[in-house]
C-alpha positions as CSV (number, residue, x, y, z in Angstrom):
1,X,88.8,10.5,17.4
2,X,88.6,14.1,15.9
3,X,89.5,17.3,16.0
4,X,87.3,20.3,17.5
5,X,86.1,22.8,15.1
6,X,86.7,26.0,17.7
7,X,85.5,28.6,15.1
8,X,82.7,26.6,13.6
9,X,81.2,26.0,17.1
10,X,81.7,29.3,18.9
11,X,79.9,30.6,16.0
12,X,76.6,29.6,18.1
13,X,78.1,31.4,21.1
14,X,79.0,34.9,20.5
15,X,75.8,35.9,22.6
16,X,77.1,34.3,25.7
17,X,79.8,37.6,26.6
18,X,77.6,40.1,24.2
19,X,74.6,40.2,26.4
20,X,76.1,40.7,30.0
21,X,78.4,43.0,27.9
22,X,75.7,45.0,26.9
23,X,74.0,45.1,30.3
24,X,77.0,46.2,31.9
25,X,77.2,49.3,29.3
26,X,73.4,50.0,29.9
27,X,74.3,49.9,33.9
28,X,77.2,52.4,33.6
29,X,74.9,54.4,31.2
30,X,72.4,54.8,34.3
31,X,75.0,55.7,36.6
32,X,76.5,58.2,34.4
33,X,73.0,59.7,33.9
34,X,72.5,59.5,37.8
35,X,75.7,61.6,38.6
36,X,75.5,64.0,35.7
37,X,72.0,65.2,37.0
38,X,73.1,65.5,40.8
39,X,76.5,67.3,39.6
40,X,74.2,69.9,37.7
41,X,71.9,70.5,40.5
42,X,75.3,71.7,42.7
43,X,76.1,74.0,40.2
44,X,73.8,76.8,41.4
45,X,74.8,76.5,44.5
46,X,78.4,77.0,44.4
47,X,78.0,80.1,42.0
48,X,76.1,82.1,44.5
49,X,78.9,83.8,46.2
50,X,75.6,86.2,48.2
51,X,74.6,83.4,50.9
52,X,74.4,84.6,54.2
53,X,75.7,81.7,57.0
54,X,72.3,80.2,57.4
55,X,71.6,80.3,53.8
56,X,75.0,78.9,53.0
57,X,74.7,76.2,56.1
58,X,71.3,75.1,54.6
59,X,72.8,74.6,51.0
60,X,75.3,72.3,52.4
61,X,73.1,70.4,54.4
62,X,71.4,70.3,51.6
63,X,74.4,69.1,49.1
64,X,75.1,66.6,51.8
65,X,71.7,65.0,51.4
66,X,71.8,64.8,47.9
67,X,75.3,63.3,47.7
68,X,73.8,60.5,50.2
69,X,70.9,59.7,47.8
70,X,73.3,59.1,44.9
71,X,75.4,57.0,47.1
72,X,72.5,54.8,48.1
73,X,71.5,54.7,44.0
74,X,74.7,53.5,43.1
75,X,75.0,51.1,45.8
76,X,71.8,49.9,44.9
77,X,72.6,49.7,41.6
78,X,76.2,47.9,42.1
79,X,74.6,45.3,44.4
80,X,71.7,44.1,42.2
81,X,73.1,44.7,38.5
82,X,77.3,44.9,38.4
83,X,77.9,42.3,40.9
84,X,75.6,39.9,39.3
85,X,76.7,40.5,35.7
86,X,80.1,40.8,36.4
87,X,80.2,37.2,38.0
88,X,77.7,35.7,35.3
89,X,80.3,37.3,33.0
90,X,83.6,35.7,35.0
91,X,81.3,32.4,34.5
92,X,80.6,32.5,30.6
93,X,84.4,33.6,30.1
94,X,85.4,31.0,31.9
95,X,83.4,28.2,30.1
96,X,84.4,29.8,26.7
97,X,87.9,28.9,27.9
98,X,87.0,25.7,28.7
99,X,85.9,24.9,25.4
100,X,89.1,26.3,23.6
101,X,91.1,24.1,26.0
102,X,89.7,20.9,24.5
103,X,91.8,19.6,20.9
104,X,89.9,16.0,20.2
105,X,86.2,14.9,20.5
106,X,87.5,11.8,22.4
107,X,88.1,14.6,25.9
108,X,85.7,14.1,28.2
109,X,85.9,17.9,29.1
110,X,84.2,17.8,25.2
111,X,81.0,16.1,26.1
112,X,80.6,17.9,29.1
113,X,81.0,21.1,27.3
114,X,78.5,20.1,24.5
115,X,75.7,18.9,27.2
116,X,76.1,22.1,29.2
117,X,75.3,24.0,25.9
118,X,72.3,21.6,25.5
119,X,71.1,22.5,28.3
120,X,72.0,26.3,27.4
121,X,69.7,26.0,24.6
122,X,67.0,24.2,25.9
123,X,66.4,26.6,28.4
124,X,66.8,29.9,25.9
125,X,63.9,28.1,23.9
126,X,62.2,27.8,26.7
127,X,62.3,31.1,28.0
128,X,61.6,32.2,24.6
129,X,58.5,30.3,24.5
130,X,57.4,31.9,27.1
131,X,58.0,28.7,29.5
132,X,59.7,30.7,32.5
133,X,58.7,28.5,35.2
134,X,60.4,24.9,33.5
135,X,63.3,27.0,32.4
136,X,64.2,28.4,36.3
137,X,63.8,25.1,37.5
138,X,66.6,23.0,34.4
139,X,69.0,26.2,34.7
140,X,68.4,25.4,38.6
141,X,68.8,21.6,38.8
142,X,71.5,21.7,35.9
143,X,73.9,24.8,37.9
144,X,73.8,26.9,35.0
145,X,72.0,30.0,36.4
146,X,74.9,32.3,35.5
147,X,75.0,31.0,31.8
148,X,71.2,31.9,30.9
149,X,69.6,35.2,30.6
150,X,66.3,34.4,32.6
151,X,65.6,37.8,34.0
152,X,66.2,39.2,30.4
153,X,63.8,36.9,29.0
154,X,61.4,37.6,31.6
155,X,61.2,41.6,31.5
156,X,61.0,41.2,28.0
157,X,58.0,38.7,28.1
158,X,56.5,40.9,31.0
159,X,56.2,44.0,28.3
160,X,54.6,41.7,25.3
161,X,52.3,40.4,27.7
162,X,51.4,44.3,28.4
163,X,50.9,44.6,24.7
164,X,48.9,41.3,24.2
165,X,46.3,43.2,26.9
166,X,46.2,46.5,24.4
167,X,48.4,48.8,26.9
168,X,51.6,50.6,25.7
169,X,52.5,52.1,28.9
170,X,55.1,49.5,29.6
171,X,56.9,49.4,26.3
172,X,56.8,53.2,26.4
173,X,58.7,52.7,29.5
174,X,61.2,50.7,28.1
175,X,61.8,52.8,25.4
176,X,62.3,56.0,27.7
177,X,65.0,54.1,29.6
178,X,66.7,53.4,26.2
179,X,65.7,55.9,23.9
180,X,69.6,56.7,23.1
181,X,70.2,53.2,21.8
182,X,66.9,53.3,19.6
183,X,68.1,56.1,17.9
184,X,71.2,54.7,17.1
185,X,69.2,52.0,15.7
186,X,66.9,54.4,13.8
187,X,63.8,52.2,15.2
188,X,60.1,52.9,15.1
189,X,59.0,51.2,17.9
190,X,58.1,54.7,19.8
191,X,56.5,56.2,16.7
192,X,54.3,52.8,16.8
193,X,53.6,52.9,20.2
194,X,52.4,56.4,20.1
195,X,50.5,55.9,16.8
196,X,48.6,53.1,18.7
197,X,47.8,55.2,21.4
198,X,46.8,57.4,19.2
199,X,44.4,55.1,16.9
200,X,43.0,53.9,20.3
201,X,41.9,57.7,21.5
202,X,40.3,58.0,18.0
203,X,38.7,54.7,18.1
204,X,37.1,55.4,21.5
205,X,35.6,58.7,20.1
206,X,38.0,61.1,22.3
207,X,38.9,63.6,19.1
208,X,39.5,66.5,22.0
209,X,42.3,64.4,23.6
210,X,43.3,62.2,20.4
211,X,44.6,66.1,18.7
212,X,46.0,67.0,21.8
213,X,48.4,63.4,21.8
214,X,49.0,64.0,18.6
215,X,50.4,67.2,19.4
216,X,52.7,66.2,22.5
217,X,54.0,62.9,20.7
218,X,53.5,62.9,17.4
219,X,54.5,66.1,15.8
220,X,57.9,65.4,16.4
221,X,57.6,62.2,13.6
222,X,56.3,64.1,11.3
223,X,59.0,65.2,9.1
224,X,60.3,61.3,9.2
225,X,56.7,59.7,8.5
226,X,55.1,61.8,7.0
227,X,52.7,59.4,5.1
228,X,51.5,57.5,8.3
229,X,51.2,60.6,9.7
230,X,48.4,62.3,7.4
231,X,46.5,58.5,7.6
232,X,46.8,58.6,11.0
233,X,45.2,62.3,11.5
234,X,42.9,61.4,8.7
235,X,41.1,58.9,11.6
236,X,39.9,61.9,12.8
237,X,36.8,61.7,10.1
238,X,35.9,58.6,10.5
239,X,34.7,56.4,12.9
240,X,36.1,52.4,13.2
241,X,35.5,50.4,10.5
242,X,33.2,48.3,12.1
243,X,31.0,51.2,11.9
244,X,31.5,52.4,8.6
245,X,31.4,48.9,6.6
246,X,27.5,50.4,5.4
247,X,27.2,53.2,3.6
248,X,24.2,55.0,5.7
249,X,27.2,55.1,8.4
250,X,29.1,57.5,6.9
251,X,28.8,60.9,8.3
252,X,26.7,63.2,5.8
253,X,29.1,65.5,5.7
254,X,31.4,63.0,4.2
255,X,31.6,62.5,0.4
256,X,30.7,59.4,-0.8
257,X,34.2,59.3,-2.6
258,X,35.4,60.0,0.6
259,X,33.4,58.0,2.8
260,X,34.7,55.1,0.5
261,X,38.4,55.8,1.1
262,X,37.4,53.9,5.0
263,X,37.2,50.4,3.1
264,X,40.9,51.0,1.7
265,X,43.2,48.5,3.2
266,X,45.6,51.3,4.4
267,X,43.1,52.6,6.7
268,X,41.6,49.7,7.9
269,X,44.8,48.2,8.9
270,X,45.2,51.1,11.5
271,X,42.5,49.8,12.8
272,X,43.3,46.4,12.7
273,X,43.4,44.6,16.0
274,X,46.9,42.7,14.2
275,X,48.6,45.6,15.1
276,X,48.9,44.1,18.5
277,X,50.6,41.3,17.4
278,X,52.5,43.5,15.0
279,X,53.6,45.9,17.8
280,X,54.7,42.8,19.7
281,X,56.5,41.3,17.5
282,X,58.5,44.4,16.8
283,X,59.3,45.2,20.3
284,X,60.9,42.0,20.5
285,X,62.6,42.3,17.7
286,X,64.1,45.2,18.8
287,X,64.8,44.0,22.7
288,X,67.1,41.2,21.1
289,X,69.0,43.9,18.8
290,X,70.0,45.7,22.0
291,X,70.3,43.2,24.1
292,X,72.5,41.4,21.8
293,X,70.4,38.5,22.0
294,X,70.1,36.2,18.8
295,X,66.9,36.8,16.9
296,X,66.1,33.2,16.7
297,X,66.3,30.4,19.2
298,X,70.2,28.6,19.1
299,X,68.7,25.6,19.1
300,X,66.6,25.8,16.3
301,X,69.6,27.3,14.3
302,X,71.6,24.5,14.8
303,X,68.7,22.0,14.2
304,X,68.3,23.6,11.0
305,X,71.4,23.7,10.2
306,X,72.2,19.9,11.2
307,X,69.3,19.5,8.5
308,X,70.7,21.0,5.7
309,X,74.3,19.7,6.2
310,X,72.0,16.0,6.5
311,X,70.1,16.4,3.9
312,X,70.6,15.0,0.5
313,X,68.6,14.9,-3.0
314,X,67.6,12.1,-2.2
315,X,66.5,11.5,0.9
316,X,62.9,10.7,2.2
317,X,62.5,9.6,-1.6
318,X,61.5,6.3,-0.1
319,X,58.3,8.1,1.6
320,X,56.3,11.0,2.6
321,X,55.6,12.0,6.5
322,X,51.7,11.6,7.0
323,X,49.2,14.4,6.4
324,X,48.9,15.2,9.9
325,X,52.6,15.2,10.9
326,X,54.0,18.1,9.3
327,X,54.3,20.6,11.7
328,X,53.9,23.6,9.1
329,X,50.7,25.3,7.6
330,X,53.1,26.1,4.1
331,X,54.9,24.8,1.7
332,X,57.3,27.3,3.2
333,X,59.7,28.1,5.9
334,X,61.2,31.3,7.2
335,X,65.3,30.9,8.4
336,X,66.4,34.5,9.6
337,X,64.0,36.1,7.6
338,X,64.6,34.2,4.3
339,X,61.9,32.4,3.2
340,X,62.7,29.0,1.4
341,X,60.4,26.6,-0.5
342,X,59.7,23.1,1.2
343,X,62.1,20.5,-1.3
344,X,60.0,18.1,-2.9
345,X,60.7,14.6,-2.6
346,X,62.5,13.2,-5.8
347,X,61.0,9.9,-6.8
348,X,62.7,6.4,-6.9
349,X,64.6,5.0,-8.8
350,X,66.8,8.5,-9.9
351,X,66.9,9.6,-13.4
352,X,70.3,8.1,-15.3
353,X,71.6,5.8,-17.8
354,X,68.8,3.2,-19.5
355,X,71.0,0.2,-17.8
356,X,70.4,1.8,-14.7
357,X,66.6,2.5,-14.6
358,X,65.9,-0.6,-13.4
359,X,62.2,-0.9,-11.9
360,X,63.4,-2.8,-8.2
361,X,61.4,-5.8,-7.8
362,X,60.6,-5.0,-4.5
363,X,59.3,-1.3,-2.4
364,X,62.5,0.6,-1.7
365,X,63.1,0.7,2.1
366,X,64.5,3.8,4.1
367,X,68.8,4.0,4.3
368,X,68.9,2.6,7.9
369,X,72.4,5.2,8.1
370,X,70.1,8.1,7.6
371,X,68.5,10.3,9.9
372,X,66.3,11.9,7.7
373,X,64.9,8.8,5.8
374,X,62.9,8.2,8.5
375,X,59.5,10.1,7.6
376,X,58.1,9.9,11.3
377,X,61.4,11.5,13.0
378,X,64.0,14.1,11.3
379,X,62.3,13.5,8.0
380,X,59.4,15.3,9.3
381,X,61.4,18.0,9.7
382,X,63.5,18.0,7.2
383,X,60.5,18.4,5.1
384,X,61.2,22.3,6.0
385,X,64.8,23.3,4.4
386,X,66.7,22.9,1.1
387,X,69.2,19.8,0.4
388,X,72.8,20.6,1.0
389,X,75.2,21.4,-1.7
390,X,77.5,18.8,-1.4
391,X,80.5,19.4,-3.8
392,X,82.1,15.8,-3.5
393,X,80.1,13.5,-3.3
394,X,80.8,10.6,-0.2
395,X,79.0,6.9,-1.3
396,X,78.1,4.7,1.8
397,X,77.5,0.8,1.5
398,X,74.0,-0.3,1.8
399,X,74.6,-3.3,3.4
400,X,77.7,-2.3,6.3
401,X,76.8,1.3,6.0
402,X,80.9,1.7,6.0
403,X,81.8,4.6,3.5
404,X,83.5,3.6,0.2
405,X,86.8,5.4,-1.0
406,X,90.2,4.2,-2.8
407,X,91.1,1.5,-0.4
408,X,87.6,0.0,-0.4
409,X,86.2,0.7,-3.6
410,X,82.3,0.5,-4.5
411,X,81.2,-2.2,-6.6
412,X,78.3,-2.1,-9.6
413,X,75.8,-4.3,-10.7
414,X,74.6,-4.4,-14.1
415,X,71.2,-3.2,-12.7
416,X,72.8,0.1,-11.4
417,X,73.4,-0.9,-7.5
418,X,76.3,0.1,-5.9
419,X,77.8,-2.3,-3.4
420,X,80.7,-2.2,-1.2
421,X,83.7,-4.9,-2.5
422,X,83.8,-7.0,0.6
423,X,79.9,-7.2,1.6
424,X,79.7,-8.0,-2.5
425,X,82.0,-11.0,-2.5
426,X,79.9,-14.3,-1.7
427,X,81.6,-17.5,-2.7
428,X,81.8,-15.8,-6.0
429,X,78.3,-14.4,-6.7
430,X,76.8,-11.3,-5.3
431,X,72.8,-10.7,-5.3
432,X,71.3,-7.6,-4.9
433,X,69.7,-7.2,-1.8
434,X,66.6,-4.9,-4.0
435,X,66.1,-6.4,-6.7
436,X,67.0,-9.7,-6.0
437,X,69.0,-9.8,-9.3
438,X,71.8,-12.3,-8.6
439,X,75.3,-12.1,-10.4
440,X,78.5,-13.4,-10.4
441,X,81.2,-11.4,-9.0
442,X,83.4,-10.9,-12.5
443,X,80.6,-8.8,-13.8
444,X,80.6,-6.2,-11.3
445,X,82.4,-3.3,-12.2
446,X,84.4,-0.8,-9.7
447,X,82.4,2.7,-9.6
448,X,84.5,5.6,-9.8
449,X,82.7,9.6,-8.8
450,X,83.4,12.1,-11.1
């Protein structure tokens, strides 16, 4: 029995009350906006102190009816948005308290608090893979509706698909609806968006309507992107560069020097069809920020995280994974945007002493205690973050797989092994279960970490 780390595993969960939070702000933000507008367009009419009766009549009637459309708007928007996020909101709180609530590991309010996060997580990965349909139906079967953000997920996956088919209109949209959170964020997504538009008009030949665009959206970046700005209206010249890749496309009014300035990787990547991807990539970037949603999946986090706290030096030094079961195309992975180099295996037996270099008579098997040892399961992945620093170090017997300390002391051979003192002791000779060497027991040595 243990105690609960609360801090250490809310970390995980700060997402849980941030997003409804959020939603409920952007909700309020939409009423606010809603009555703001109506209240201005009553203004006029009680100012004009001139009305006749019928003339004053009418502008009541009319008042009346405006005050009735706002009422249905904000019972709309009650119904469908506040009610829902204030209960999914009750809900998460409540868990959240749930959780705190619980002291020792040995509660069985624990394990059903840890698999309802499993099954938190496994649907957020789902739904961030783009797997809606499996994700409804575990969030349905496991009651945990109120604990996910599946509607979230799938407006946001509804506007990346828009992008994946080369059309803007919908992110546009999305960024009109929150266009004062974006520039808190100072984010580029519109300018992109329009830019693409843009590069699409000029791409399509359209130079009438591509200058006029430019002059309705674009201006207004100008003073803030100013470099992208000149490339951009310096598409005009030229056509794709599909067409321009020979010199006898180039226009003849076009310089050579000029002409050449197409093949330049800062123009050609306008016209790159990776901006897609790019554009995606960003907008989703930049739904999460505002949403409050993490940037990557929990569950990966915590995988990787399990893996570094796992791994040691040496581990999978028994063994590689096979060629085709690494996962990765790199010697590289990406955690949160920092890039680490895959560890290399170190080789057996480890660099010491000359007594304890010892060549094992036999192949070195994987540690049965560990996880990653195994090169077809977690070693696989563990192939993709650094080793721990661990800043005491904790020996565990190969044999029992019990951990040695003061009270049970590890044993040496002369050869290098460390043993625990009770699986050593055999009618007063030990022998090492690697290299066979056999010993008796007043030559071992106790081992003592520094």
């Amino acid at each position: 029995m243990s105690k609960v780390g609360t801090d250490s595993l809310l970390v995980f969960e700060q997402h849980l009350q941030r997003v409804p939070h959020e939603q409920l702000r952007k909700a309020f933000r939409t009423a606010q906006r809603l009555l703001e507008k109506d209240v201005a367009a009553f203004a006029p009419l009680t100012r004009d102190g001139n009305m006749n009766a019928e003339e004053f009549s009418s502008s009541i009637e009319s008042m009346i009816l405006r005050i009735e459309s706002l009422k249905r708007k904000l019972a709309d928007l009650h119904h469908n948005t506040v009610m829902p996020l204030e209960h999914s909101l009750r809900r998460r709180t409540k868990e959240l308290a749930a959780f705190e609530s619980v002291t020792h590991t040995s509660d069985a309010r624990y394990g059903q608090w840890i698999d309802t996060r499993m099954n938190r997580w496994l649907v957020d990965w789902m739904l961030r893979q783009g797997d809606v349909d499996s994700a409804k139906k575990l969030a349905e079967s496991k009651g945990i509706q109120t604990l996910v953000d599946i509607d979230l997920f799938a407006e946001i996956r509804r506007i990346r698909r828009a992008l994946e088919r080369h059309s803007c209109l919908e992110a546009l949209a999305w960024c009109n609806e929150n266009k004062v959170s974006l520039r808190k964020i100072k984010s580029n997504l519109e300018f992109e968006l329009r830019l693409q538009e843009f590069i699409e008009l000029v791409r399509e030949g359209k130079s009438i309507p591509a200058i006029a665009y430019c002059k309705k959206h674009l201006t207004q970046w100008h003073d803030t992107h100013t470099q992208q700005f000149r490339q951009a209206m310096a598409l005009l010249a030229f056509r794709a560069p599909s067409e321009t890749c020979a010199p006898e496309a180039v226009p003849k009014c076009v310089s050579p020097k000029v002409g050449a300035s197409l093949n330049r990787s800062s123009y050609r990547k306008l016209y790159s069809p990776d901006r897609w991807t790019m554009l995606s990539e960003t907008f989703t970037d930049t739904a999460y920020a505002l949403t409050a949603l993490p940037a990557s999946s929990p569950l990966l986090l915590s995988l990787f995280a399990g893996l570094v706290a796992l791994k040691h030096p040496t581990c999978l030094a028994q063994g590689s994974p096979p060629p085709n079961a690494l996962p990765y195309p790199s010697s590289t992975v990406s955690i949160k945007g920092t890039t680490f180099p895959a560890p290399t295996p170190m080789p057996f037996p480890f660099s010491g002493p000359p007594h304890m270099n010892v060549e094992p008579s036999q192949p070195p098997s994987p540690n049965v205690d560990c996880p990653l040892c195994d090169p077809l399961g977690l070693g696989v992945l563990a192939h993709l973050v650094p080793s721990a620093n661990h800043l005491n170090s904790t020996l565990v017997c190969y044999i029992s797989g019990k951990v040695m300390d003061d009270r049970n002391p590890p044993m040496a051979l002369r050869n290098g092994y460390a043993l625990e003192e009770m699986a050593a002791k055999n009618d007063g000779r030990v022998t090492c279960p690697r290299s066979g060497l056999s010993a008796p027991f007043s030559e071992l040595r106790k081992v003592f970490i520094s």
